[in-house]
C-alpha positions as CSV (number, residue, x, y, z in Angstrom):
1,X,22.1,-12.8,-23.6
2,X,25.6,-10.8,-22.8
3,X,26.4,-10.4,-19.1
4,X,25.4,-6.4,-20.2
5,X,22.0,-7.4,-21.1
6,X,21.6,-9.6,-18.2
7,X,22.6,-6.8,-16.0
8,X,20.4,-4.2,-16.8
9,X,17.4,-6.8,-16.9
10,X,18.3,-7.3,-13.2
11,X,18.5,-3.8,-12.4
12,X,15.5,-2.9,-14.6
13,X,13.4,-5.6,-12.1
14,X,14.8,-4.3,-9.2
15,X,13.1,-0.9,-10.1
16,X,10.4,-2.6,-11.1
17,X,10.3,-3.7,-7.1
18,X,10.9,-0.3,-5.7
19,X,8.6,1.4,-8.3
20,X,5.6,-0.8,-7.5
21,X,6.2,-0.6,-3.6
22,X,6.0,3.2,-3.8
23,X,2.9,3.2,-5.5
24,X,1.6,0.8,-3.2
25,X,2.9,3.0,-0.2
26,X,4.5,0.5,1.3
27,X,8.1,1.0,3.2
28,X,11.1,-0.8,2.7
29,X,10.4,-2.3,6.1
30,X,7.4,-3.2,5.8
31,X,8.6,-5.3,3.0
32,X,11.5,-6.9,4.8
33,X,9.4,-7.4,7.7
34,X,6.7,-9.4,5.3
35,X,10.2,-11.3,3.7
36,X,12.1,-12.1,7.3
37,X,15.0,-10.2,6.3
38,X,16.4,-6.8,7.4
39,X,15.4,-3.4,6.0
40,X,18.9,-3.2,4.6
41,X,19.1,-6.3,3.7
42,X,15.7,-5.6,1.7
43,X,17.4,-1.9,0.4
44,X,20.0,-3.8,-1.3
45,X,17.7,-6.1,-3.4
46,X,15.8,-2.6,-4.9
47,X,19.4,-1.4,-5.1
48,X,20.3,-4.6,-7.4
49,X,23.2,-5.3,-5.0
50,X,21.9,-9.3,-4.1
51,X,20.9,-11.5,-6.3
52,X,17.7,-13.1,-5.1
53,X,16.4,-16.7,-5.8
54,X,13.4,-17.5,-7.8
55,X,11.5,-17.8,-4.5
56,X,12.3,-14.8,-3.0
57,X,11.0,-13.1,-6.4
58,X,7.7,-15.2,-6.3
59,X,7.4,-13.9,-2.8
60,X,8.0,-10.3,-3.6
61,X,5.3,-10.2,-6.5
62,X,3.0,-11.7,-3.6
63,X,3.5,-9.6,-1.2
64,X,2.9,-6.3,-4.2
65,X,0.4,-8.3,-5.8
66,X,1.6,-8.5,-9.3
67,X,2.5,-11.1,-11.6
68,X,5.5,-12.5,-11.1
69,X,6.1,-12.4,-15.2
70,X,5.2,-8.8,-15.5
71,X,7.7,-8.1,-12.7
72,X,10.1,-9.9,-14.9
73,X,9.1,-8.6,-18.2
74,X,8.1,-4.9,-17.9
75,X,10.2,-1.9,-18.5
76,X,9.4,0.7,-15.2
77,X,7.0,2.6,-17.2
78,X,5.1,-0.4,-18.5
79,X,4.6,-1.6,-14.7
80,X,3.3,1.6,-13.4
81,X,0.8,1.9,-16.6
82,X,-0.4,-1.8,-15.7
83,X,-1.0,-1.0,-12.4
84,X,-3.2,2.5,-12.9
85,X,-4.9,0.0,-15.9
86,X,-6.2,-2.6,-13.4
87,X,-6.8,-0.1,-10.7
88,X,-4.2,-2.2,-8.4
């Protein structure tokens, strides 16, 4: 995978984050709070700014309850048609 590929992948997850979180209605701070970490802190992972561990993913898709593979896998679009599918 080029390092263009394995950009947008990154950024594609992080809207993958800030799309589910909306739907949910939950705020920015209301995730950070959930992670220990500061709202911006927080705005800057949706924002694709940090790079985040493999841990910090897995607690994300916890804390949105989603897979942590469809997180990673999904296009946007996909995520949002998964969620309406199973109701979540």
């Amino acid at each position: 995978m080029g390092k263009d590929a394995f950009n947008n992948r990154i950024r594609t997850v992080a809207v993958n984050i800030r799309k589910i979180r909306e739907t949910r209605n939950y705020t920015q701070e209301y995730l950070a709070v959930k992670l220990g970490i500061s709202q911006n802190a927080y705005s800057k992972i949706e924002l694709g700014y940090t790079k985040i561990t493999l841990e910090r993913l897995y607690q994300i898709a916890n804390i949105l309850e989603i897979d942590l593979v469809e997180l990673l896998r999904s296009e946007p679009s996909e995520v949002l048609q998964l969620l309406e599918a199973t109701g979540s």
